[in-house]
TORKOL-4160 file (C-alpha; in steps of 0.2 Angstrom, whole numbers, padded with zeros to 4 digits, m for minus):
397
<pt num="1" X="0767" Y="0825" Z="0273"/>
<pt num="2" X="0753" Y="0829" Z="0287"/>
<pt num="3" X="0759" Y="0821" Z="0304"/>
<pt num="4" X="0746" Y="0810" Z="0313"/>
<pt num="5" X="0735" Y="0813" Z="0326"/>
<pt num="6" X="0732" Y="0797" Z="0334"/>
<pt num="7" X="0724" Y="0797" Z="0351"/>
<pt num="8" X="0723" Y="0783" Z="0365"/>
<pt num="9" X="0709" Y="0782" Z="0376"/>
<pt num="10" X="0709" Y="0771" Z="0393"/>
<pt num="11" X="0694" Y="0773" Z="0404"/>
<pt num="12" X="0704" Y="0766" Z="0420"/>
<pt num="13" X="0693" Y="0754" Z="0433"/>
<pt num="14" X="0680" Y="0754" Z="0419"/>
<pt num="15" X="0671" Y="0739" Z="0427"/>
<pt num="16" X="0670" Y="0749" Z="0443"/>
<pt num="17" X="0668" Y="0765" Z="0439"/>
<pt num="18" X="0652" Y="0757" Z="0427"/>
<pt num="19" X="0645" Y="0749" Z="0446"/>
<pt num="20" X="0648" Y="0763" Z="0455"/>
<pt num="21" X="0637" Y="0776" Z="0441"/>
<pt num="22" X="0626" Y="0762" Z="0441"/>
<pt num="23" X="0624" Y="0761" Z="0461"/>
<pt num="24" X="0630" Y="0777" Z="0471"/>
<pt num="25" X="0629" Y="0768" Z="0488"/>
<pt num="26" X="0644" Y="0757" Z="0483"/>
<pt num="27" X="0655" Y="0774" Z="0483"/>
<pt num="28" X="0669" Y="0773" Z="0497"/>
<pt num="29" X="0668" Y="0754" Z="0498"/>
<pt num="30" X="0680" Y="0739" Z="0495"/>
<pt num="31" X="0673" Y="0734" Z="0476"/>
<pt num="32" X="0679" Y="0720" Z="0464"/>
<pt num="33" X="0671" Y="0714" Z="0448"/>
<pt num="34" X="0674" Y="0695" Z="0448"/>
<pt num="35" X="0672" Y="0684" Z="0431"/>
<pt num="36" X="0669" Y="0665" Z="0432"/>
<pt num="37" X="0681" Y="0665" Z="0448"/>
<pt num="38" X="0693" Y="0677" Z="0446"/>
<pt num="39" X="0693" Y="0696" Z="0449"/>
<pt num="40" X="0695" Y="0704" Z="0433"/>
<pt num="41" X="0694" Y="0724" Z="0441"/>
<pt num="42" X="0697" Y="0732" Z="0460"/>
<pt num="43" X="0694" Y="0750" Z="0467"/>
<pt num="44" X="0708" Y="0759" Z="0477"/>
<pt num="45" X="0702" Y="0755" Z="0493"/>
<pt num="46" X="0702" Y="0736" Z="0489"/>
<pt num="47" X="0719" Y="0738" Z="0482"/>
<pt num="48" X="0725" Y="0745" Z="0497"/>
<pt num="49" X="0720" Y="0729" Z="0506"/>
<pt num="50" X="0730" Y="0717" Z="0493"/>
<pt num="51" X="0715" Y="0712" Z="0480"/>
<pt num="52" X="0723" Y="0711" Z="0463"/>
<pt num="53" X="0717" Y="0706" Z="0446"/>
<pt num="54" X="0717" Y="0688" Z="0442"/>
<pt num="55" X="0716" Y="0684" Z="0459"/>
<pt num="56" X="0704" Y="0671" Z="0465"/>
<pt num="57" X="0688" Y="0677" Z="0470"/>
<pt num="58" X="0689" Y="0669" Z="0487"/>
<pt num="59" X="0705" Y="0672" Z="0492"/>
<pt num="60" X="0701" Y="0690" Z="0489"/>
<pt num="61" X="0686" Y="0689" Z="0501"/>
<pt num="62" X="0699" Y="0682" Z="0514"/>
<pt num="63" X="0710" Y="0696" Z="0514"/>
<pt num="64" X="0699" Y="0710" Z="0512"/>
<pt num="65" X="0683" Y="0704" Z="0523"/>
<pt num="66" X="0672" Y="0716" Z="0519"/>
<pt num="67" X="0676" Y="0717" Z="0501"/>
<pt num="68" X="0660" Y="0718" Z="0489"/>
<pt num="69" X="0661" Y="0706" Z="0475"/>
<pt num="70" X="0650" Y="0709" Z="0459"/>
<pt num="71" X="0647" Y="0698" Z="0446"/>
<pt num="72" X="0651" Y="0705" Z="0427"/>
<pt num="73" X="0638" Y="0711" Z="0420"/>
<pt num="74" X="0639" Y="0710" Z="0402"/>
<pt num="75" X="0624" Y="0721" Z="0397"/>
<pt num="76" X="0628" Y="0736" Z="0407"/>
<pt num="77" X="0646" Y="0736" Z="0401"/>
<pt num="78" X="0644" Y="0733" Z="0381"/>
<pt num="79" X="0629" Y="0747" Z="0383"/>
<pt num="80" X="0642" Y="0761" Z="0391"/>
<pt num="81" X="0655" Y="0755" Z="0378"/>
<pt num="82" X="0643" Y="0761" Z="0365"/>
<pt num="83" X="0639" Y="0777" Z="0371"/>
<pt num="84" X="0656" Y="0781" Z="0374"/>
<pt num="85" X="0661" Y="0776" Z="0357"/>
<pt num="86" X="0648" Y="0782" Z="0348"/>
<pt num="87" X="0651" Y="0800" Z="0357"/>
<pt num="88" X="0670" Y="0798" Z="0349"/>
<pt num="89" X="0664" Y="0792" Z="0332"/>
<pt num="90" X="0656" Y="0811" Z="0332"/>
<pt num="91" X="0673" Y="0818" Z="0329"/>
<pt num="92" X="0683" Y="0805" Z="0323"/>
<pt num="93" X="0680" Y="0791" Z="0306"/>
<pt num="94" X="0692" Y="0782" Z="0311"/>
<pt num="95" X="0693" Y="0770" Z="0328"/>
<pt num="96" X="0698" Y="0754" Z="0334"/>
<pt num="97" X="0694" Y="0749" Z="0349"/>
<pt num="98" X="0706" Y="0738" Z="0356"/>
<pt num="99" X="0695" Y="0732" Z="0371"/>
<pt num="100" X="0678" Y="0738" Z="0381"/>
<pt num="101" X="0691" Y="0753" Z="0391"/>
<pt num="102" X="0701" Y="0756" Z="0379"/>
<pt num="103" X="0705" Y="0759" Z="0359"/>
<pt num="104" X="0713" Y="0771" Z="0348"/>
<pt num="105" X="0706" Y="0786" Z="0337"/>
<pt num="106" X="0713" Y="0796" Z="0322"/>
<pt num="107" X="0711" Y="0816" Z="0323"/>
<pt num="108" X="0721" Y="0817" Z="0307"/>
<pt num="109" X="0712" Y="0829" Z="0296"/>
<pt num="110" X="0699" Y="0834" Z="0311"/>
<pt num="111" X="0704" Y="0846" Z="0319"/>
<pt num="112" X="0700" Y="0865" Z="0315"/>
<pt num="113" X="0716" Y="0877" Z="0315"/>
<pt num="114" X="0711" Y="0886" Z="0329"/>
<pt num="115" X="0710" Y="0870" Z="0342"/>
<pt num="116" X="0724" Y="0858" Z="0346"/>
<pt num="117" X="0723" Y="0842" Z="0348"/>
<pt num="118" X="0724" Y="0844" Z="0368"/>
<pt num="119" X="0708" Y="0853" Z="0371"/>
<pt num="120" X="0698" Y="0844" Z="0356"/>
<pt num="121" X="0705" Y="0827" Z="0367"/>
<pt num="122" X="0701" Y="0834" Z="0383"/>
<pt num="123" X="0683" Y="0841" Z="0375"/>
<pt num="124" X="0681" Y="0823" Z="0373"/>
<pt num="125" X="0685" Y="0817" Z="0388"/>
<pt num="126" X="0673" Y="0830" Z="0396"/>
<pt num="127" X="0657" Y="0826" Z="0386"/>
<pt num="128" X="0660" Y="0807" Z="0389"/>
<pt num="129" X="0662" Y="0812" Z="0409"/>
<pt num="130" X="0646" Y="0821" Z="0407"/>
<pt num="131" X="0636" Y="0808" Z="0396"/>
<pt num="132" X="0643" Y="0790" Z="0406"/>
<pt num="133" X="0650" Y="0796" Z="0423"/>
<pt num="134" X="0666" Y="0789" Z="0416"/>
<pt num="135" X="0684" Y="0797" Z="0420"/>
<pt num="136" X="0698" Y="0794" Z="0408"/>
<pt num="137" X="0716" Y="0794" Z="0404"/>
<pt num="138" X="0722" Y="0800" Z="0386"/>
<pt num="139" X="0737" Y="0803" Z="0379"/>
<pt num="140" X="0740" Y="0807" Z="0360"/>
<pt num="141" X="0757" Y="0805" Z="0346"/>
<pt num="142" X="0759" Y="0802" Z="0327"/>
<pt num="143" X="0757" Y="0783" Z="0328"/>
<pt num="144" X="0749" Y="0771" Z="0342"/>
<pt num="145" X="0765" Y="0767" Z="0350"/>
<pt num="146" X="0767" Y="0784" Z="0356"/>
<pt num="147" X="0749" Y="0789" Z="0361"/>
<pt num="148" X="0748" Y="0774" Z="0369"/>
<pt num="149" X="0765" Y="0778" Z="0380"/>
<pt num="150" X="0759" Y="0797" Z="0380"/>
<pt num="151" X="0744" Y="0791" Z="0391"/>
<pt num="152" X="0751" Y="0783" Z="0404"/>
<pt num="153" X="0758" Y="0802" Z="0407"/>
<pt num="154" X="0742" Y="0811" Z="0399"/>
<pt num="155" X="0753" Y="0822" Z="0387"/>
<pt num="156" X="0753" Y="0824" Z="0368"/>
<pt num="157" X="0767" Y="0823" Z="0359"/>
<pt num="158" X="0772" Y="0830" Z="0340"/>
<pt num="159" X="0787" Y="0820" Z="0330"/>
<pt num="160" X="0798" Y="0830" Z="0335"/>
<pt num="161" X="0796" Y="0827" Z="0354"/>
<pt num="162" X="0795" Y="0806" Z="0354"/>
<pt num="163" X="0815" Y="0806" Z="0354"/>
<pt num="164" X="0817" Y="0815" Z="0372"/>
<pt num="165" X="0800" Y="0806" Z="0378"/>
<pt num="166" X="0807" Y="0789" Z="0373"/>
<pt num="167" X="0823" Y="0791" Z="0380"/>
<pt num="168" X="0817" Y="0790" Z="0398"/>
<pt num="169" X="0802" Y="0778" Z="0395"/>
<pt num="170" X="0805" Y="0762" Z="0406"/>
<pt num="171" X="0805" Y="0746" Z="0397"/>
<pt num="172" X="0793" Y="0738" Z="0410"/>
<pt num="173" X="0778" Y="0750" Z="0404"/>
<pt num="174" X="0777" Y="0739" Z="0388"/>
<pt num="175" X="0763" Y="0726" Z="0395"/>
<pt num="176" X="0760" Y="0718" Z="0378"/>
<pt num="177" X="0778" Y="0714" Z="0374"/>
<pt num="178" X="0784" Y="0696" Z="0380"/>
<pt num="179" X="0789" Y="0698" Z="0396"/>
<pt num="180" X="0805" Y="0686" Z="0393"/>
<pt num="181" X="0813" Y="0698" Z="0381"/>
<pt num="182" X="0808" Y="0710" Z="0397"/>
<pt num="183" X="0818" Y="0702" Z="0406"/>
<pt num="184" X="0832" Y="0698" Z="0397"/>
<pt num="185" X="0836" Y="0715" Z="0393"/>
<pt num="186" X="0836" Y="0718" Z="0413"/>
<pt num="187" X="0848" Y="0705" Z="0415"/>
<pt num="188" X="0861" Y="0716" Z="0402"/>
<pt num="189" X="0857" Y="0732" Z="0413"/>
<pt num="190" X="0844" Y="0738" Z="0399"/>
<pt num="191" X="0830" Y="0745" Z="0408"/>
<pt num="192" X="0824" Y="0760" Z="0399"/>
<pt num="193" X="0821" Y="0765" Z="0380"/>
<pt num="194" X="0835" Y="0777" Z="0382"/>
<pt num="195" X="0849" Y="0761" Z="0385"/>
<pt num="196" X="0841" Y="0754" Z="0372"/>
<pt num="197" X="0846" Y="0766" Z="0360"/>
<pt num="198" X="0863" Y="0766" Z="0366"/>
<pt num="199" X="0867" Y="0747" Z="0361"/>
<pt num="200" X="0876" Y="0745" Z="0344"/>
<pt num="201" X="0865" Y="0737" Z="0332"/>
<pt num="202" X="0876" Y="0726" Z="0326"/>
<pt num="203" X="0877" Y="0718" Z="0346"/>
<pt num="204" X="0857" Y="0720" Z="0347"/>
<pt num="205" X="0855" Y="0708" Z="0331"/>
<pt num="206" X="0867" Y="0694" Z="0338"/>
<pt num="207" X="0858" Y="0696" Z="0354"/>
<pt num="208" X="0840" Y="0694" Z="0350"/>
<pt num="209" X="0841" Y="0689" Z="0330"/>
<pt num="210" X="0820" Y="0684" Z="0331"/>
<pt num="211" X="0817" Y="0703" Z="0338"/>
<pt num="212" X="0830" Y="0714" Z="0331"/>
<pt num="213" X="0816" Y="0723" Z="0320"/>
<pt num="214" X="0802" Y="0724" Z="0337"/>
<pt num="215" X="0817" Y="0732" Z="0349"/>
<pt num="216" X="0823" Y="0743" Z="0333"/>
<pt num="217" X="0805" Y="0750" Z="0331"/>
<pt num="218" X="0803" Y="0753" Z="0350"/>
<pt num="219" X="0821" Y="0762" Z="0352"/>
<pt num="220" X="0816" Y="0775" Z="0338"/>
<pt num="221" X="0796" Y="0775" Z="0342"/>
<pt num="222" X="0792" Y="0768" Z="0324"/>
<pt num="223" X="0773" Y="0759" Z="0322"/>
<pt num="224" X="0769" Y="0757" Z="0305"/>
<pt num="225" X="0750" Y="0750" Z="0310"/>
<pt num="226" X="0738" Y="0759" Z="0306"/>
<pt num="227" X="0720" Y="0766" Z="0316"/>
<pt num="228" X="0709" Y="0752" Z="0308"/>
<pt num="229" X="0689" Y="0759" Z="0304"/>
<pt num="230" X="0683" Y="0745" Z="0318"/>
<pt num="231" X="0668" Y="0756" Z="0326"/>
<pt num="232" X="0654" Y="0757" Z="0323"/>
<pt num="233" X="0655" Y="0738" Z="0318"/>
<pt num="234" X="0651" Y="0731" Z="0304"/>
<pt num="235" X="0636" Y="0719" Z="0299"/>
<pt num="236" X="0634" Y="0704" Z="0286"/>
<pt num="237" X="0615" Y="0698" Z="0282"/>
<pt num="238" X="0608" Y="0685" Z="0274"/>
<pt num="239" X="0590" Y="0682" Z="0270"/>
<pt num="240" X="0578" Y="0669" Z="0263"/>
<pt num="241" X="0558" Y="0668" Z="0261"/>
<pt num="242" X="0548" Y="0653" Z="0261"/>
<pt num="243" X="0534" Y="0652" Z="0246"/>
<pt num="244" X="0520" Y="0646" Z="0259"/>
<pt num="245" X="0520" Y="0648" Z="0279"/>
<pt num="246" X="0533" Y="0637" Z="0287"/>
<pt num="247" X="0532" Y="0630" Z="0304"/>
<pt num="248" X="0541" Y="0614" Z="0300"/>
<pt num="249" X="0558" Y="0612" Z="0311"/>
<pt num="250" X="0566" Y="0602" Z="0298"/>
<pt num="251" X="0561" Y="0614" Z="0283"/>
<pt num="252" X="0565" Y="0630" Z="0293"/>
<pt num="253" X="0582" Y="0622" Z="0297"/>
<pt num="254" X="0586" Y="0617" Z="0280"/>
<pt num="255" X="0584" Y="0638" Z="0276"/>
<pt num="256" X="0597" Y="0641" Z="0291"/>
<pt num="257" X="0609" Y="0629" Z="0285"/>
<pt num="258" X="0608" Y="0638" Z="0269"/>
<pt num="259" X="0611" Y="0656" Z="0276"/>
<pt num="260" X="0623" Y="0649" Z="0287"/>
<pt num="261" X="0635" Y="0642" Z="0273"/>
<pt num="262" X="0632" Y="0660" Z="0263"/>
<pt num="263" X="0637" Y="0671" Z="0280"/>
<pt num="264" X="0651" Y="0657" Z="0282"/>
<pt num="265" X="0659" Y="0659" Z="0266"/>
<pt num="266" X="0659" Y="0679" Z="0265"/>
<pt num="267" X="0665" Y="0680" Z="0281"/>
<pt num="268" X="0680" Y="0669" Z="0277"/>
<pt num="269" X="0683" Y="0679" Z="0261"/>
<pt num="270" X="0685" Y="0691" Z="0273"/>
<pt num="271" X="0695" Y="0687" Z="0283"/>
<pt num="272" X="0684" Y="0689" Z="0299"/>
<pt num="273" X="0674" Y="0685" Z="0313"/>
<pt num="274" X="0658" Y="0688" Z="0323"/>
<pt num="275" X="0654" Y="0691" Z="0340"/>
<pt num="276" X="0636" Y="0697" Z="0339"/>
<pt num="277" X="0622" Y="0685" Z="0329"/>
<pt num="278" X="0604" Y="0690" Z="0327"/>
<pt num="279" X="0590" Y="0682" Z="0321"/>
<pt num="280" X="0573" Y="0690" Z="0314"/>
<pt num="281" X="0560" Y="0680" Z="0307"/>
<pt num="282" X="0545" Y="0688" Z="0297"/>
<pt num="283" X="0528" Y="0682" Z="0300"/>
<pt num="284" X="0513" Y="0688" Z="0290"/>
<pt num="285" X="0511" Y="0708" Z="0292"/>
<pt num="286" X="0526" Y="0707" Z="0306"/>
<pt num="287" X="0543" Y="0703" Z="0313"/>
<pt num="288" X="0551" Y="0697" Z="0327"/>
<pt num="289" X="0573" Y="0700" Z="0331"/>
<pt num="290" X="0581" Y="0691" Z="0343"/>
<pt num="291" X="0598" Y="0695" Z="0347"/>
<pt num="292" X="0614" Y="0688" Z="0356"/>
<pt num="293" X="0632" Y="0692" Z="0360"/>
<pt num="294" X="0646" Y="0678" Z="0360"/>
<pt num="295" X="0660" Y="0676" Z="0374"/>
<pt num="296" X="0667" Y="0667" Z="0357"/>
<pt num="297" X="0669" Y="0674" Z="0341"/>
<pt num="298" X="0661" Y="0662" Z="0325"/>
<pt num="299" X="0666" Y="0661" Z="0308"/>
<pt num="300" X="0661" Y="0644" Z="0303"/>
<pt num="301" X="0645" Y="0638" Z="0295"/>
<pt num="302" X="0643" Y="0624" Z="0309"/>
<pt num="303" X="0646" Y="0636" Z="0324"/>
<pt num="304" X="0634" Y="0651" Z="0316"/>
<pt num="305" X="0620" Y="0636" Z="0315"/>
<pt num="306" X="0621" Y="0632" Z="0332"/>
<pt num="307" X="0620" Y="0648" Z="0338"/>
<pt num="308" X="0606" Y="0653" Z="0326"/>
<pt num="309" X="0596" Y="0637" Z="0331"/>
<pt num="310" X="0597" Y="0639" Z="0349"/>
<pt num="311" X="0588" Y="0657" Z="0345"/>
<pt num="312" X="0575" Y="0650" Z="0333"/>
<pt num="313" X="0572" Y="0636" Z="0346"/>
<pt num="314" X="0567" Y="0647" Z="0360"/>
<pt num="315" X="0558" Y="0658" Z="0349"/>
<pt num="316" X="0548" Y="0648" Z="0339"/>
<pt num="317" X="0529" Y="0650" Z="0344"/>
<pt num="318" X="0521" Y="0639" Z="0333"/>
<pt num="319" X="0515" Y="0652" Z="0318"/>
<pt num="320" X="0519" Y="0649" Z="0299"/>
<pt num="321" X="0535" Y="0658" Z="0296"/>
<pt num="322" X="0536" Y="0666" Z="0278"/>
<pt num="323" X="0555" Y="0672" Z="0279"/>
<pt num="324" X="0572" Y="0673" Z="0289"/>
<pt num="325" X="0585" Y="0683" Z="0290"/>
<pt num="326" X="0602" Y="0681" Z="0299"/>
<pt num="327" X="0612" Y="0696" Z="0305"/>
<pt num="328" X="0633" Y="0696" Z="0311"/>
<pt num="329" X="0638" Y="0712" Z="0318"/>
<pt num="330" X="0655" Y="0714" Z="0328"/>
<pt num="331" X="0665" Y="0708" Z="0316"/>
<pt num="332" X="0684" Y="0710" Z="0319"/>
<pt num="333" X="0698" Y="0702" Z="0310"/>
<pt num="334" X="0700" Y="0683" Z="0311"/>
<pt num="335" X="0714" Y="0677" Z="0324"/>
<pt num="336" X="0727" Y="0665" Z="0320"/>
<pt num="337" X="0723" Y="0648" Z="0325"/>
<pt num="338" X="0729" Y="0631" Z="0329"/>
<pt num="339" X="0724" Y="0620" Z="0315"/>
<pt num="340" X="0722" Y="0602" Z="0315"/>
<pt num="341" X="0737" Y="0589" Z="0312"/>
<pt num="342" X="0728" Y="0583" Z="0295"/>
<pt num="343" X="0723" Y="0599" Z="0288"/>
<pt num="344" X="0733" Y="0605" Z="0274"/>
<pt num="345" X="0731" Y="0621" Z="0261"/>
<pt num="346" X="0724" Y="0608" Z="0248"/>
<pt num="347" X="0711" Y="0602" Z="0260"/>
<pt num="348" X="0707" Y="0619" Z="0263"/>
<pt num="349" X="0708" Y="0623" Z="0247"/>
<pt num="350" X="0694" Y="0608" Z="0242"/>
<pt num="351" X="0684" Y="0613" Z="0256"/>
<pt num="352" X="0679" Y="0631" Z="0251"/>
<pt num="353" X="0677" Y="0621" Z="0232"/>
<pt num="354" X="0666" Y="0611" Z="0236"/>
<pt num="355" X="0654" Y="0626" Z="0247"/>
<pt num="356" X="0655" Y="0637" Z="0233"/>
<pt num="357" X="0648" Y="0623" Z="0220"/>
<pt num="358" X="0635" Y="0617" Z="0232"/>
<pt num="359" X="0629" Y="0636" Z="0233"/>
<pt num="360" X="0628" Y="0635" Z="0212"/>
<pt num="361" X="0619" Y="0621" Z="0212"/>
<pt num="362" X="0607" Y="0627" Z="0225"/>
<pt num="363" X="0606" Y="0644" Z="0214"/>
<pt num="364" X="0603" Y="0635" Z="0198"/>
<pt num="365" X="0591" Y="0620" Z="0205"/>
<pt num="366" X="0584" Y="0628" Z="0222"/>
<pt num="367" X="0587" Y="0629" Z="0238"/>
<pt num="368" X="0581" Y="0610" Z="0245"/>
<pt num="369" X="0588" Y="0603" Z="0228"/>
<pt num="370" X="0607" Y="0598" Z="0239"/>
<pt num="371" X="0609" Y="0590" Z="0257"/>
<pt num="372" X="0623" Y="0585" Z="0268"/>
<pt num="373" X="0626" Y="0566" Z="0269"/>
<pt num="374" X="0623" Y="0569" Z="0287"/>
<pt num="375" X="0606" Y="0574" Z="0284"/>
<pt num="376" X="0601" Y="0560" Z="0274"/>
<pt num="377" X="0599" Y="0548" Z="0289"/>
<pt num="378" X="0587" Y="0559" Z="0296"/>
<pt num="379" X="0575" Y="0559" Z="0282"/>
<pt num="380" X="0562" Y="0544" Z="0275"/>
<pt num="381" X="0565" Y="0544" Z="0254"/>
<pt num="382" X="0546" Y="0551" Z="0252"/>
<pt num="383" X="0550" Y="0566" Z="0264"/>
<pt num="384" X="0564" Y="0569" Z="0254"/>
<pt num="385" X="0554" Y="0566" Z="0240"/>
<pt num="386" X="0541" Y="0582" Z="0246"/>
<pt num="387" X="0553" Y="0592" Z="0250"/>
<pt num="388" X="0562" Y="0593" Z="0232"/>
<pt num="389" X="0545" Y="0594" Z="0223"/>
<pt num="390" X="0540" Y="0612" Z="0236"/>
<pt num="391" X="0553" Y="0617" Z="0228"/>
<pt num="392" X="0554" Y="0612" Z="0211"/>
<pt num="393" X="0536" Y="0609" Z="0205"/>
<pt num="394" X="0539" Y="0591" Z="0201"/>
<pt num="395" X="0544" Y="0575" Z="0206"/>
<pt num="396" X="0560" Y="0570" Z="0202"/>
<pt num="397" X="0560" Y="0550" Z="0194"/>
């Protein structure tokens, strides 16, 4: 069986290093990037003076007084996030980034026989540099356990190397492990991989029955997950067009209701997410896009409204509308939440039901021929009345 070749890329001090291309008078200055009111990155020099991440905005100011604190600029950082990325999906098909710095990339299969996977990573490396201005750290093994570790040294290891690398690999450098389990290995006198090994198994499961499994596949560098194909996203679109020019609100947000509960329920069948929504609406010979990126992902039909009227509402300019369309891009897989006390699987279960029958009835009958009960407040019998026969060609008795 091929061994793998997963790569992990970290582009270290991203959010400075994106400032400092972006303004070369701020080189050799104290910088920090700051989010809402914490910093969130910090160059050497204001490290050197204390400034850490999480640390309040104003108490880093206070310790390093001539610290320069910038805000986050979203924009400027998804844009070199897709330059870099893009530049990788040229020799890789499959990558998963993990975050806007950093993400993992599959050279299985990639490489030609006359190039490792050192100098094709390092190629890489080089041709981002060039492209963005942006240094960085990689390290590469036959699963992401390992090329992640590998790239806190920048080295590339084969299968046959993890055992001796692991060995000596301290148990601190694992940042996305609890850090109770950390430090309870600490208090037995386990503080590398190595020590780890060396524990009977037996002892190791009467120890820490819930993560017997997790320290077994760290002792012996096992990580079944696979790179997941997350980049270059994927979309979802719905679209609906209108008979007659529209510049009714109440009729135009009747058609993003209808989208809406479409985008909602194949996103759920899914299994994912959104972070990106765009809305492009079609006038006569022409289109207009509007476009915006979420700190919050959506995924249900209610949240994807909002959003999508909030863009139609700053856009409208008073012009018959002739169709809609609704866009979700960045999607990634849905994260586990906490549901509410009442909720049950039956619930839920009746829930996606009763969408998918109101969708057949709008099929069979038209679009307007089914509201919500909330809607029903809002509307005067004959307006209700117009509305169906637009649609239907008749007035219903």
């Amino acid at each position: 069986m091929r061994e793998k070749r997963i790569v992990f890329l970290n582009l270290k001090n991203f959010y400075i290093q994106a400032e400092s291309s972006a303004n070369s008078e701020l080189n050799g200055q104290p910088l920090a990037v700051f989010r809402g009111s914490r910093v969130i990155d910090a160059c050497r020099v204001a490290r050197r003076e204390g400034v850490r991440e999480g640390m309040l905005a104003g108490h880093a100011r206070r310790i390093c007084p001539g610290l320069v604190l910038l805000p986050y600029n979203r924009d400027r950082y998804r844009h070199l996030f897709r330059e870099v990325w893009d530049l990788v999906a040229c020799y890789s098909p499959l990558i998963e980034p993990i975050d806007l710095h950093q993400g993992f990339f599959d050279l299985t299969g990639c490489l030609p026989r006359d190039i490792s996977l050192k100098r094709r990573v390092r190629e890489i490396q080089n041709q981002i540099l060039l492209r963005t201005g942006l240094s960085s750290r990689a390290g590469g093994g036959p699963n992401k356990l390992l090329a992640r570790l590998a790239a806190r040294k920048g080295v590339f290891l084969s299968r046959a190397e993890a055992k001796s690398f692991l060995t000596s690999t301290p148990l601190k450098t694992f940042g996305w492990i609890d850090q109770n389990l950390i430090g309870r290995l600490h208090r037995l006198g386990v503080t590398t991989l190595g020590e780890l090994i060396s524990i009977p198994e037996g002892l190791l499961a009467s120890q820490f029955p819930r993560h017997r499994s997790l320290l077994h596949r760290l002792s012996s560098g096992i990580d079944p997950d696979p790179v997941r194909p997350l980049y270059p996203p994927r979309s979802l679109e719905e679209e609906i067009q209108f008979d007659t020019e529209q510049d009714d609100w109440e009729m135009l947000q009747n058609g993003l209701s209808i989208l809406c509960n479409r985008l909602a329920q194949r996103l759920r069948g899914r299994g994912e997410e959104a972070l990106e929504v765009s809305l492009t609406l079609y006038y006569r010979g022409r289109k207009e896009e509007v476009r915006q990126s979420l700190t919050r992902p959506i995924g249900e039909s209610r949240r994807i409204l909002r959003a999508v009227s909030l863009l139609l509402q700053k856009n409208l300019r008073g012009r018959g509308i002739v169709g809609i369309r609704i866009s979700l891009s960045e999607l990634r897989s849905r994260r586990a939440e906490q549901l509410d006390l009442f909720n049950n699987e039956v619930l839920v279960d009746r829930y996606i039901q009763l969408q998918e029958t109101m969708e057949m009835i709008r099929q069979r009958y038209g679009q307007f021929s089914l509201f919500n009960g909330g809607e029903l407040k809002r509307r005067r019998p004959e307006r209700m009345a117009r509305l169906i026969f637009e649609q239907q060609g008749r007035w219903l008795p």
